[in-house]
MDTraj code that builds the backbone (N, CA, C; nanometers):
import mdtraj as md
import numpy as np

residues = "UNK UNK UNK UNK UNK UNK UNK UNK UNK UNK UNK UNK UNK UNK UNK UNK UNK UNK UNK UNK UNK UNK UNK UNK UNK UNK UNK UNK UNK UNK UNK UNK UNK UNK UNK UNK UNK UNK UNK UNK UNK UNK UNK UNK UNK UNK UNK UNK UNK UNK UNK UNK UNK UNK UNK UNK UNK UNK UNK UNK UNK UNK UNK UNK UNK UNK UNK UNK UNK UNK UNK UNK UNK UNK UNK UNK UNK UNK UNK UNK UNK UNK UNK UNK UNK UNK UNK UNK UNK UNK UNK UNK UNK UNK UNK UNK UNK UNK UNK UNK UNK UNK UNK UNK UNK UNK UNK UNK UNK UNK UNK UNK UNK UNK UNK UNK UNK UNK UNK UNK UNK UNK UNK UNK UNK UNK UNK UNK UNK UNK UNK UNK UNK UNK UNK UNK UNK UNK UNK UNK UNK UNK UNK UNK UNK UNK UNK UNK UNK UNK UNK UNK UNK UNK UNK UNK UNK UNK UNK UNK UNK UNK UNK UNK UNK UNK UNK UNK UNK UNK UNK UNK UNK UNK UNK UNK UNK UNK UNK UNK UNK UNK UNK UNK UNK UNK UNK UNK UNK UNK UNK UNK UNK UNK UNK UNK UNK UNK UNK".split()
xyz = np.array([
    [7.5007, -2.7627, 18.4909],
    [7.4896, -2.8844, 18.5676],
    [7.4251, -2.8506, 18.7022],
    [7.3570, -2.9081, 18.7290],
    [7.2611, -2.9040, 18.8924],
    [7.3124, -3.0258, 18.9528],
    [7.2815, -2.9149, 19.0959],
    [7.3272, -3.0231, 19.2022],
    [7.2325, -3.1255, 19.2320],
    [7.3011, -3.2423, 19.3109],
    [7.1504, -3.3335, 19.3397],
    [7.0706, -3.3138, 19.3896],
    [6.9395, -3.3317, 19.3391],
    [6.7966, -3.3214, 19.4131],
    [6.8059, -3.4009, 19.5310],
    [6.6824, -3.3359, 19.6044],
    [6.6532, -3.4393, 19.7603],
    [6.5638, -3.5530, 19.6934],
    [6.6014, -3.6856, 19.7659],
    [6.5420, -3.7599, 19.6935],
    [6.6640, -3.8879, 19.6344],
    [6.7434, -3.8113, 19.5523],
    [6.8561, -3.9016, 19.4944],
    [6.9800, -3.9462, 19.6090],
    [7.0179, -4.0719, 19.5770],
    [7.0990, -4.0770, 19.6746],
    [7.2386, -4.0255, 19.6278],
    [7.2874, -3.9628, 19.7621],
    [7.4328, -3.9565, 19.7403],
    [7.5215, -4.0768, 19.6877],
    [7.6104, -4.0451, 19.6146],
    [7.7209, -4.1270, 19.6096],
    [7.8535, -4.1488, 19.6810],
    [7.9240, -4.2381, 19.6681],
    [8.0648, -4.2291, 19.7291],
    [8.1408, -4.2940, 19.6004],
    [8.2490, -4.2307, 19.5164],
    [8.2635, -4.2139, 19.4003],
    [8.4279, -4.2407, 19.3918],
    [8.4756, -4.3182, 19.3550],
    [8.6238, -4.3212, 19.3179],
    [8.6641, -4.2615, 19.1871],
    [8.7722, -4.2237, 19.1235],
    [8.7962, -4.1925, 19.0319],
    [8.9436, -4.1797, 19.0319],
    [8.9885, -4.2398, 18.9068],
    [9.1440, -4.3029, 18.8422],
    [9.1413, -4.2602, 18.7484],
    [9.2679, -4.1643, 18.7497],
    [9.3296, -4.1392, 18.5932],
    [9.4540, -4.1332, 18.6201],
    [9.5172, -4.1588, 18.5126],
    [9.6618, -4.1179, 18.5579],
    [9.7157, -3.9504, 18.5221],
    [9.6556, -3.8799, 18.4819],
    [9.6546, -3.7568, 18.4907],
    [9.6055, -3.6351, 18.6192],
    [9.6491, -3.5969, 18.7031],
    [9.6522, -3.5358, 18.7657],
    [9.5555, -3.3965, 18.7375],
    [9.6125, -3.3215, 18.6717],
    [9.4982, -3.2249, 18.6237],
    [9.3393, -3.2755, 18.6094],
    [9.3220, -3.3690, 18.5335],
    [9.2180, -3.4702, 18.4653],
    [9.1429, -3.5052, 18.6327],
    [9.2038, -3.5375, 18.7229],
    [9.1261, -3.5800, 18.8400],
    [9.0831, -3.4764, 18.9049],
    [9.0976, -3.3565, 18.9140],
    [9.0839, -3.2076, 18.9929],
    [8.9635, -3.1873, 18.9207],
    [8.9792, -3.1847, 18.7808],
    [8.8024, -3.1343, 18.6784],
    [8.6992, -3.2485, 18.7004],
    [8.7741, -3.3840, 18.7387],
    [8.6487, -3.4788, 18.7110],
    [8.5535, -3.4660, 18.8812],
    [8.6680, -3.4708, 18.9389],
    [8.6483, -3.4360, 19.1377],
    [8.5408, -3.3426, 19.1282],
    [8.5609, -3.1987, 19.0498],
    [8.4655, -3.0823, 19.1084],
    [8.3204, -3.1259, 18.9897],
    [8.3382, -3.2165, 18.8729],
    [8.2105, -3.2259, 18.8017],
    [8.1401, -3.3049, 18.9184],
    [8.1771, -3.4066, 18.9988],
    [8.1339, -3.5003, 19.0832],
    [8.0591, -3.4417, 19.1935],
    [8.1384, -3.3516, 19.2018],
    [8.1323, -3.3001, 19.3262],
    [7.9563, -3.2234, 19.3036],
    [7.9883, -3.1623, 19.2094],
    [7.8654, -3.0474, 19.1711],
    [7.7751, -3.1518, 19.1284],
    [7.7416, -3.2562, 19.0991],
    [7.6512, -3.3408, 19.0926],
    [7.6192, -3.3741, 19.2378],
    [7.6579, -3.3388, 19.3666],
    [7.6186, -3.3640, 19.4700],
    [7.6591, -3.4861, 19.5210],
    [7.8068, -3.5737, 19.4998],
    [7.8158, -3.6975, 19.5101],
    [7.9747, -3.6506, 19.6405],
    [8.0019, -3.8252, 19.6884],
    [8.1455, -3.7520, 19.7813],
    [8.2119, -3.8231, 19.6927],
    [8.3630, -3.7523, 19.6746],
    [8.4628, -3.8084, 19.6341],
    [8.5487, -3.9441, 19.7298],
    [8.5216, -4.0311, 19.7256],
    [8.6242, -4.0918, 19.8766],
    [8.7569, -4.1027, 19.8236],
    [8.8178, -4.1161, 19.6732],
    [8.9538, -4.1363, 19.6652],
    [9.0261, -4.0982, 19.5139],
    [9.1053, -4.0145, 19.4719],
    [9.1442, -3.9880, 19.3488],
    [9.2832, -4.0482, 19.3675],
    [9.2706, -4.1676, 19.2284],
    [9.3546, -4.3065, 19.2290],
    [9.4701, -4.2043, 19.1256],
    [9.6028, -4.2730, 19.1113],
    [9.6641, -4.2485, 19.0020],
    [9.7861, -4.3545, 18.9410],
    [9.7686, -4.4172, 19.0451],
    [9.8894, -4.5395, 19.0418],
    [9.8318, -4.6938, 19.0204],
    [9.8686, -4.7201, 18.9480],
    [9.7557, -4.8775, 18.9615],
    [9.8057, -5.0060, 19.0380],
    [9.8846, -4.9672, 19.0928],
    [9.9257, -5.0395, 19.2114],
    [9.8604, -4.9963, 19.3591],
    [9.7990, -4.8940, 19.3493],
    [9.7223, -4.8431, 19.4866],
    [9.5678, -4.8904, 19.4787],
    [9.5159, -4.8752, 19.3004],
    [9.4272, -4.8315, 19.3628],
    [9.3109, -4.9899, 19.3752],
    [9.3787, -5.0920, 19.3587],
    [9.2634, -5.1975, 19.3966],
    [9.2435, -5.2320, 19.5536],
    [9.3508, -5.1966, 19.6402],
    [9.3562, -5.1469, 19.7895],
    [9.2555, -5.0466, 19.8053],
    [9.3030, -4.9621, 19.7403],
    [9.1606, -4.8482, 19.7754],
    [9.0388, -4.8648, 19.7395],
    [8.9974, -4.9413, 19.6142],
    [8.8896, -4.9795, 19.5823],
    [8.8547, -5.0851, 19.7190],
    [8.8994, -5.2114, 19.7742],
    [8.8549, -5.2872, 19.8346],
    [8.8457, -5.1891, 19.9452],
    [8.9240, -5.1251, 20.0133],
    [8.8645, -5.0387, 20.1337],
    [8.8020, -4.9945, 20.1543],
    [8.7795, -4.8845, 20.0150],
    [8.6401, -4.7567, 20.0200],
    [8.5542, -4.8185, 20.0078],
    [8.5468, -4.9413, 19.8704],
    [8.3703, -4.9921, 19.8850],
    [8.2954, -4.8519, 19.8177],
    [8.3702, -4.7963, 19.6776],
    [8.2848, -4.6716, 19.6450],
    [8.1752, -4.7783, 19.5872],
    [8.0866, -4.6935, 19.5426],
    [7.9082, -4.6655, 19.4952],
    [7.9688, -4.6819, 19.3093],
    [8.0658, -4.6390, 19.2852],
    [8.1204, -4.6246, 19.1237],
    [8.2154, -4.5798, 19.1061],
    [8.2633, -4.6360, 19.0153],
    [8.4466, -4.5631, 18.9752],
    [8.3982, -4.5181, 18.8292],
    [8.4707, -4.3936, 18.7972],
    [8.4904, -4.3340, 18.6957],
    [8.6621, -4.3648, 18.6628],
    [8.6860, -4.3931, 18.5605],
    [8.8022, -4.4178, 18.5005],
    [8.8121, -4.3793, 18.4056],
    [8.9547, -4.2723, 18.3698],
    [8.9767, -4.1790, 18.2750],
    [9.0653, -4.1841, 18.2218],
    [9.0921, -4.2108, 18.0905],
    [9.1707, -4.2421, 17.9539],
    [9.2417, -4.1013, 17.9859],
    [9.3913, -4.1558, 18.0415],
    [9.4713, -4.0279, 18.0249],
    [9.5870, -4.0235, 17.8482],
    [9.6976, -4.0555, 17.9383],
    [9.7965, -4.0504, 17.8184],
    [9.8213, -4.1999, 17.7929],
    [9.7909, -4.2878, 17.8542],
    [9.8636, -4.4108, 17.8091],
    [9.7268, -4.5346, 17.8227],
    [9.6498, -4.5717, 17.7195],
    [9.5167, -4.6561, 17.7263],
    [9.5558, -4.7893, 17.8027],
    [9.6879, -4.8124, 17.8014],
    [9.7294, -4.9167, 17.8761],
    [9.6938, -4.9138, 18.0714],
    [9.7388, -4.7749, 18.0590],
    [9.7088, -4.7696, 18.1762],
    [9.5915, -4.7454, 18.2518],
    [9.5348, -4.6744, 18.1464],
    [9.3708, -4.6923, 18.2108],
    [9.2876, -4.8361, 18.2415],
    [9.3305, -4.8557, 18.1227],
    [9.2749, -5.0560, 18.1333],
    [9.3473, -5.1238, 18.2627],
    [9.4619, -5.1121, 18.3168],
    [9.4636, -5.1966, 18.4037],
    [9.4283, -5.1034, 18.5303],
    [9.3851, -4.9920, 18.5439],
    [9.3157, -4.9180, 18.6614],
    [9.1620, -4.9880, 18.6176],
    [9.0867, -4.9999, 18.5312],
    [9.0198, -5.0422, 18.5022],
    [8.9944, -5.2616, 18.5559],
    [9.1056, -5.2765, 18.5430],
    [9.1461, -5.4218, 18.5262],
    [9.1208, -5.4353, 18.6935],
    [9.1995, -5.4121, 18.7872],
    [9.2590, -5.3829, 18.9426],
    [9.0854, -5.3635, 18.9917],
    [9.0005, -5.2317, 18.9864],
    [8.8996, -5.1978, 19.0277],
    [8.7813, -5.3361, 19.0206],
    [8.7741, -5.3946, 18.9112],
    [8.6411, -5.4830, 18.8747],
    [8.7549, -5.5648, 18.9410],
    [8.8431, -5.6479, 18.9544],
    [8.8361, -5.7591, 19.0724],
    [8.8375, -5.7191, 19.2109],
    [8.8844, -5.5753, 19.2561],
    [8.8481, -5.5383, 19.3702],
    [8.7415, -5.5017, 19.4512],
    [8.6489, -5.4926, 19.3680],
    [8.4925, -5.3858, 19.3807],
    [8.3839, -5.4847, 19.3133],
    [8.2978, -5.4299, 19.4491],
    [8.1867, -5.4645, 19.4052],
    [8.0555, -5.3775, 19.3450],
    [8.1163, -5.3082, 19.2609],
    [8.1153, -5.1594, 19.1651],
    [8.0943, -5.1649, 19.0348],
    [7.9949, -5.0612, 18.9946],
    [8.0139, -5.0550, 18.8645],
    [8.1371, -4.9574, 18.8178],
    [8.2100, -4.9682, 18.6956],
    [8.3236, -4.8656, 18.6450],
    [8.2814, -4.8117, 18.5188],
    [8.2940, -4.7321, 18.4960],
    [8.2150, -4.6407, 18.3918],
    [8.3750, -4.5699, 18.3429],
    [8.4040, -4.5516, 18.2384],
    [8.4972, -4.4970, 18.1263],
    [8.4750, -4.3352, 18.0971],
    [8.6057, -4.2809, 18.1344],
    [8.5419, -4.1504, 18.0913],
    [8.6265, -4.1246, 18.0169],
    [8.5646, -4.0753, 17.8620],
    [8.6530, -4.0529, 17.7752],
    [8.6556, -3.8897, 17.7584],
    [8.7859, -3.8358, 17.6977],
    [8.8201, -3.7254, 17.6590],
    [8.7559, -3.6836, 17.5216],
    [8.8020, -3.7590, 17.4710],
    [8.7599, -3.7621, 17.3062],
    [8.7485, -3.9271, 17.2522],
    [8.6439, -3.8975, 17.1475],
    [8.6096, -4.0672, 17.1139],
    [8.7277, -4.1509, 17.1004],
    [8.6823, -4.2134, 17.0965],
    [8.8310, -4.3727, 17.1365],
    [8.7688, -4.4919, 17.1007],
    [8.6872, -4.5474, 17.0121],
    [8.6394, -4.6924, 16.9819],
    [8.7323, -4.7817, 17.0276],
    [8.8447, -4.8032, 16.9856],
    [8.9360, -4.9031, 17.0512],
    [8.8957, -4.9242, 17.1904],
    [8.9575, -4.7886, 17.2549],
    [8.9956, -4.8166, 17.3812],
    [8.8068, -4.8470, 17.4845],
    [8.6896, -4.8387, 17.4168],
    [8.5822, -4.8974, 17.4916],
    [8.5519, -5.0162, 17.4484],
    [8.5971, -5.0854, 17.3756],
    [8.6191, -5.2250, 17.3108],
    [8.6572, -5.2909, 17.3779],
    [8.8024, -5.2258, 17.4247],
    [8.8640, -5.2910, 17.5178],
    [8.8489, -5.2935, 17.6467],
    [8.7710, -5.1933, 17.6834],
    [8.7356, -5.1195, 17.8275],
    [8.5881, -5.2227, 17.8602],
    [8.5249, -5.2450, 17.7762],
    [8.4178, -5.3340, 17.7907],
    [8.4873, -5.4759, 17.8530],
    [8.5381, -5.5528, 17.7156],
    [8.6139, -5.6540, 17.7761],
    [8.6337, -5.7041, 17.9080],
    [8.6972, -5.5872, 17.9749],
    [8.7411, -5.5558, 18.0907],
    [8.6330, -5.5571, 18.2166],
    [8.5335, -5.5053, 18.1646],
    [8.4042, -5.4922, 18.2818],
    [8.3950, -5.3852, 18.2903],
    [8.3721, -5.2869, 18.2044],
    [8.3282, -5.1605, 18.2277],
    [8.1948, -5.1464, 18.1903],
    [8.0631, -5.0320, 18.2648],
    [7.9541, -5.0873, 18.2787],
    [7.9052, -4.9777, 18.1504],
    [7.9723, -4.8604, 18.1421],
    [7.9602, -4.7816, 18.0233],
    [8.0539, -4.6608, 18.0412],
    [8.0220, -4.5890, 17.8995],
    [8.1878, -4.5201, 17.8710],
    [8.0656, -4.3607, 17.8825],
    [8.1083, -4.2327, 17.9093],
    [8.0753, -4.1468, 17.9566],
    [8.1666, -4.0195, 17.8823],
    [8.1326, -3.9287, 17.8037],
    [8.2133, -3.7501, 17.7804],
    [8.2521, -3.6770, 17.8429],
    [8.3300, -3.6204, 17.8341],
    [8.3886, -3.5132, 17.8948],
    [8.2624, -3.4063, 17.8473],
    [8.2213, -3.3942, 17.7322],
    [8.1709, -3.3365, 17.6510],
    [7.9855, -3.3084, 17.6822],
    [7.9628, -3.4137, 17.8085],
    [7.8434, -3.4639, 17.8369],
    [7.7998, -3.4434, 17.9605],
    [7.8799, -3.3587, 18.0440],
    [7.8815, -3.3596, 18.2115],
    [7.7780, -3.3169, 18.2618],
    [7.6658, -3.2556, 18.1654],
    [7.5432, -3.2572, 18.2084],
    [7.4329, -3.3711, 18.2049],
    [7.4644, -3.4949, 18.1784],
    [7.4032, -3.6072, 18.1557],
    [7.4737, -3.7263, 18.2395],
    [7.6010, -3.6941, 18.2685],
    [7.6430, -3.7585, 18.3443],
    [7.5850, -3.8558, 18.5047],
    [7.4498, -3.7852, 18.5560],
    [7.3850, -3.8527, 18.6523],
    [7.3085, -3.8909, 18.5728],
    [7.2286, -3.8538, 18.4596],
    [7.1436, -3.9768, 18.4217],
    [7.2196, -4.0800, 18.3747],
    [7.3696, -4.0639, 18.3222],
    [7.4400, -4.2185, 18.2575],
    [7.4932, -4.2744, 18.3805],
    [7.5124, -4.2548, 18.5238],
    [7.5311, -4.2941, 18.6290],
    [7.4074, -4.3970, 18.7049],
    [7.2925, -4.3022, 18.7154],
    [7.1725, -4.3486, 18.7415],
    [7.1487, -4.4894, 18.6477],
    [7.1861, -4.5384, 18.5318],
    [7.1320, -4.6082, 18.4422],
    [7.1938, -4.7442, 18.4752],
    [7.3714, -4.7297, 18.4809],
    [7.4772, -4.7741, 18.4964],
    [7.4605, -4.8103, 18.6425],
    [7.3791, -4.7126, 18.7362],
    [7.3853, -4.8868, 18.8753],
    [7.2705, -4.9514, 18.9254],
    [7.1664, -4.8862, 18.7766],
    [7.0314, -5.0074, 18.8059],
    [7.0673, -5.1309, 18.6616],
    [7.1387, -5.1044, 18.6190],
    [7.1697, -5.2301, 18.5225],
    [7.3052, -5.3132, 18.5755],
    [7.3671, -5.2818, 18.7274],
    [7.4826, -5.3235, 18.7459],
    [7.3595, -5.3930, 18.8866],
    [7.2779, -5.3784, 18.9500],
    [7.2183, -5.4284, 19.0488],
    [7.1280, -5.5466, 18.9548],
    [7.0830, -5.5336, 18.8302],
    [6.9997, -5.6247, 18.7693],
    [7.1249, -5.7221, 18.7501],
    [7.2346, -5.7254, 18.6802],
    [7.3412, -5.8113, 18.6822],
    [7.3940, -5.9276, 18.8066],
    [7.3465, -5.8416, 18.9146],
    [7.4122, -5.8941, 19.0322],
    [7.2678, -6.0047, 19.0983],
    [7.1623, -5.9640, 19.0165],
    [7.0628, -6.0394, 19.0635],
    [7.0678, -6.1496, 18.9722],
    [7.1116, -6.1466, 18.8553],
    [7.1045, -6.2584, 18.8012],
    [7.1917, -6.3217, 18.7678],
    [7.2605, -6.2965, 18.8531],
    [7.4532, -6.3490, 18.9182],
    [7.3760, -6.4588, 19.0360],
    [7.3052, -6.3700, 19.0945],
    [7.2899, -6.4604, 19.2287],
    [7.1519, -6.5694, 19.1982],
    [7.0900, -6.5233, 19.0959],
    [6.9734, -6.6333, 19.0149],
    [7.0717, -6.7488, 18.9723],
    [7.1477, -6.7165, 18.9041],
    [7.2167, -6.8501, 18.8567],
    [7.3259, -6.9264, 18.9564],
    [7.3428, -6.8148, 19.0215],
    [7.4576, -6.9250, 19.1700],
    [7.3474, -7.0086, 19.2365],
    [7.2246, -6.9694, 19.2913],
    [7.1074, -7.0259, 19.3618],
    [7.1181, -7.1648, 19.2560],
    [7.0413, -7.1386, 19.0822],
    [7.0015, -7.2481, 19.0560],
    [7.1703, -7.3190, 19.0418],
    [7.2629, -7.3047, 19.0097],
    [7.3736, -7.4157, 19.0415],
    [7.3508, -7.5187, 19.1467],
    [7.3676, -7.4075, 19.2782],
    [7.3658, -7.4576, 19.4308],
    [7.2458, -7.5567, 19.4232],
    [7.1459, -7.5460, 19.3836],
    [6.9930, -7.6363, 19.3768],
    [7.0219, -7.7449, 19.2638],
    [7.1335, -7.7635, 19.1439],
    [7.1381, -7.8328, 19.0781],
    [7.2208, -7.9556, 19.1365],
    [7.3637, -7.8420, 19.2201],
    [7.4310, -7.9767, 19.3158],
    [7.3891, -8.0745, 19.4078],
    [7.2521, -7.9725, 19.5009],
    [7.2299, -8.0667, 19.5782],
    [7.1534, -8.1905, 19.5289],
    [7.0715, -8.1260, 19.4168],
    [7.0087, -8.2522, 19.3391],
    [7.0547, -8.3552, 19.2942],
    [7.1908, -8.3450, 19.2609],
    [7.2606, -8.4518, 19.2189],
    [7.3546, -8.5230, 19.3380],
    [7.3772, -8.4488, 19.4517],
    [7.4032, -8.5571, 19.5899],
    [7.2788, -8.6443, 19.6075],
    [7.1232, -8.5879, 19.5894],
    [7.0340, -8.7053, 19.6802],
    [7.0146, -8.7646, 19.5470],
    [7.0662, -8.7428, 19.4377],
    [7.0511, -8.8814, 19.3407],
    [7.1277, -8.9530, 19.3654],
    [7.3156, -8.9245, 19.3875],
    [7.3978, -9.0390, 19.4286],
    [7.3442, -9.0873, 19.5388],
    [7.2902, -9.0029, 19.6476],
    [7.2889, -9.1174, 19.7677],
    [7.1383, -9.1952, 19.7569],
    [7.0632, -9.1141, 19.7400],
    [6.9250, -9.2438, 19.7120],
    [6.8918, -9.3011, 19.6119],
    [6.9709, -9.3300, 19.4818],
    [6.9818, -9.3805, 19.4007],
    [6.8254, -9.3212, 19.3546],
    [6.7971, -9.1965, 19.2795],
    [6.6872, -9.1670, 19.2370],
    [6.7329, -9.0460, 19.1113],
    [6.6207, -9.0023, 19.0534],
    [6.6361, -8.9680, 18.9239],
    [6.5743, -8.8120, 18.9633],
    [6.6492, -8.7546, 18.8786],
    [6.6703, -8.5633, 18.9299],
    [6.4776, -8.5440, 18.9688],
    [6.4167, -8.6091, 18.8635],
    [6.2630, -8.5218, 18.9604],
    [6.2336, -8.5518, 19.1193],
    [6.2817, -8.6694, 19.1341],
    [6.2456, -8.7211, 19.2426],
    [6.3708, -8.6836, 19.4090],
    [6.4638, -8.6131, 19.2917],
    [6.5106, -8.5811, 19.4164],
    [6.4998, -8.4351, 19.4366],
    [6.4354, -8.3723, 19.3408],
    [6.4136, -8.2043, 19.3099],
    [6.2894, -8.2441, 19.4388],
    [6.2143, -8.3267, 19.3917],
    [6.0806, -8.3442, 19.4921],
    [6.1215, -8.3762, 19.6826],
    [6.1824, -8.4239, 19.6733],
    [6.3107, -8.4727, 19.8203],
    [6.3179, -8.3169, 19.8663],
    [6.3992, -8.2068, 19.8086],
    [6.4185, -8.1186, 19.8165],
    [6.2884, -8.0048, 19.8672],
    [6.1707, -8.0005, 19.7950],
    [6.0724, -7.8994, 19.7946],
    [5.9912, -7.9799, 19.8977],
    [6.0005, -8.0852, 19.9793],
    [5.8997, -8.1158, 20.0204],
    [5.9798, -8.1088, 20.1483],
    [6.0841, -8.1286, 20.1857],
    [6.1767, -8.1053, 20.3261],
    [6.1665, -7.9208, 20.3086],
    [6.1598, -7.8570, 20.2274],
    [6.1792, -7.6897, 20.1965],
    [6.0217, -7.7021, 20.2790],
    [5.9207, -7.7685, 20.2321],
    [5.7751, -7.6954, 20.2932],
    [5.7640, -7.7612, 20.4428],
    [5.8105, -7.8960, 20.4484],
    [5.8056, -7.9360, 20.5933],
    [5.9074, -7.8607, 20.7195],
    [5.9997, -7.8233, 20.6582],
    [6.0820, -7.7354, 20.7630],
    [6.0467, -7.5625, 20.7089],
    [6.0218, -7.5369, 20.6566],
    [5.9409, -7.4124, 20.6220],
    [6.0625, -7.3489, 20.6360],
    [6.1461, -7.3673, 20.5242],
    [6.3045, -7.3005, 20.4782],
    [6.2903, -7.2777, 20.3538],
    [6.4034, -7.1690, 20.2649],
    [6.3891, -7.1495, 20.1258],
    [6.4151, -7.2683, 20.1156],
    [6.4263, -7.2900, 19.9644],
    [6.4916, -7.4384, 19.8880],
    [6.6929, -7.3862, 19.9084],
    [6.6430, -7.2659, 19.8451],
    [6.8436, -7.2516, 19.8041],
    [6.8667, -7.2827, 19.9546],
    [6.8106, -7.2286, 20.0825],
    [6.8810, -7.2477, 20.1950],
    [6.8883, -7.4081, 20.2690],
    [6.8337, -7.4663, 20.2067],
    [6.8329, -7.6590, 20.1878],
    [6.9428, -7.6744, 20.1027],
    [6.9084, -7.6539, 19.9908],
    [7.0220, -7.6952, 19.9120],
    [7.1456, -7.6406, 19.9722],
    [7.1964, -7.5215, 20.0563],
    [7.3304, -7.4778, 20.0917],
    [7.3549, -7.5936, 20.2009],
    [7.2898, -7.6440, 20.2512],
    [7.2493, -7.7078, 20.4134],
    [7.3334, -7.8685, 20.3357],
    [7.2013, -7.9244, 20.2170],
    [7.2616, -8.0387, 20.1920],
    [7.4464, -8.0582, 20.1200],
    [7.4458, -7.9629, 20.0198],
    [7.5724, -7.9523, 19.9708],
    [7.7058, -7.9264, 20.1013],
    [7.6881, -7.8391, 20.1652],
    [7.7232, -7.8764, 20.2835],
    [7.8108, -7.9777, 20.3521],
    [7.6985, -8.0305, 20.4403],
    [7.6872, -8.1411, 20.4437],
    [7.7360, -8.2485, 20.3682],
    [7.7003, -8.2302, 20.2809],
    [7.7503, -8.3505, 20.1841],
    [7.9132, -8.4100, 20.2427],
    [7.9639, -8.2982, 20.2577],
    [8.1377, -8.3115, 20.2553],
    [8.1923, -8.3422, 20.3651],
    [8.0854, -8.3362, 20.4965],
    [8.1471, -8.4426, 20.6056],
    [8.0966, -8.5714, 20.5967],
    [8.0154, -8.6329, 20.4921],
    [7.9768, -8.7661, 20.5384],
    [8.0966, -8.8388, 20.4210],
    [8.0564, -8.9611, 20.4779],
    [8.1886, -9.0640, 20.4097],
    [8.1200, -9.0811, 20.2509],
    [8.2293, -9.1289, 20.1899],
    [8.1400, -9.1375, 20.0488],
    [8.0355, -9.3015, 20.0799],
    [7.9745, -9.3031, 19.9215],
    [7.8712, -9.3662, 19.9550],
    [7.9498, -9.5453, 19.9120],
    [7.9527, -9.6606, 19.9790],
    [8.0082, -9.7800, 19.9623],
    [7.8841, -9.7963, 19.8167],
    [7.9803, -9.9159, 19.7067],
    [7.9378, -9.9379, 19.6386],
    [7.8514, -10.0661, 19.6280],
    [7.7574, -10.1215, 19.6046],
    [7.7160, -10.2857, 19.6366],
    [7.7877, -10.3708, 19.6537],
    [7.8696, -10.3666, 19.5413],
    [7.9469, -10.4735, 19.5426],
    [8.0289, -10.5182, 19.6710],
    [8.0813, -10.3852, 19.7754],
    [8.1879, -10.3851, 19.8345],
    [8.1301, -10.4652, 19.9622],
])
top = md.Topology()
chain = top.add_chain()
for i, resn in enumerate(residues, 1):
    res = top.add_residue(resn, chain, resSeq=i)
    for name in ("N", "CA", "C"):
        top.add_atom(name, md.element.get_by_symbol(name[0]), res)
traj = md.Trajectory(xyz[None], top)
């Protein structure tokens, strides 16, 4: 195993097992990949605190003696982190990456493999940054779908024409659209609702 080249970025690396021994071998493989350790978890009551604090780069999570417990170190990390978690198995386990997927794990990793381990790292946080872009592609078009449907309730107009409302205040104030649409949705919620004709 080689250390990291100049060039690659360092990491800041969590890692949970509930095995003790198991975190000392995974620490120094990490380590010799040129990455920092910021925290070796073992309790799963600690470690979504530590995940939200450190803010690691990736968690490695390691199938000790009890798959239960890896999954909810697994479980704790993905609502705490804004991280990919990668599975490190001892020996094959189909079940337990079945279930480890489920969960939000971004891929499962060997003991057996620790020389490949930065390229399955490397892979695992340009497909966890493509995720997050098209996390934030589809929150944008939501946010652009709501506001479209406020300037239809309030100007009584039909989605092109208020998509058009939208892109043409976006080029006259020379703002994104999503940052209009955050502006109108907004907004929306201090004005009074809209009276009906009749009233």
């Amino acid at each position: 195993m080689q250390p990291i080249t100049d060039g690659t970025e360092r990491l800041r690396v969590l890692i949970a097992n509930e095995r003790r021994d198991r975190l000392a071998l995974v620490a120094q493989a990490v380590m010799a990949l040129g990455h920092e350790v910021i925290a070796r978890e073992i309790d799963v009551k600690d470690v979504g605190a530590v995940t939200g604090r450190e803010r690691p780069d990736v968690a490695l999570v390691g199938l000790g003696d009890s798959s239960e417990h890896a999954l909810e170190l697994i479980d704790k990390i993905v609502r705490e982190s804004a991280c990919p978690v990668i599975a490190l198995l001892h020996a094959p386990d189909p079940g337990f990456v079945k279930e480890a997927s489920k969960r939000g794990v971004f891929a499962h990793i060997s003991d057996d493999d620790v020389d490949d381990w930065q390229s399955s790292i490397d892979i695992v946080l340009r497909r966890f940054a493509e995720y997050h872009e098209l996390q934030g592609a589809f929150g944008r078009r939501a946010l652009i779908e709501r506001a479209k449907g406020i300037l239809m309730e309030r100007h009584s107009v039909d989605e092109d024409v208020a998509f058009e409302m939208l892109r043409e205040r976006s080029r006259t104030d020379n703002r994104k659209l999503v940052d209009l649409a955050t502006a109108v949705v907004d907004a929306h919620r201090l004005l009074p609702k809209r009276q009906s004709p009749d009233a």
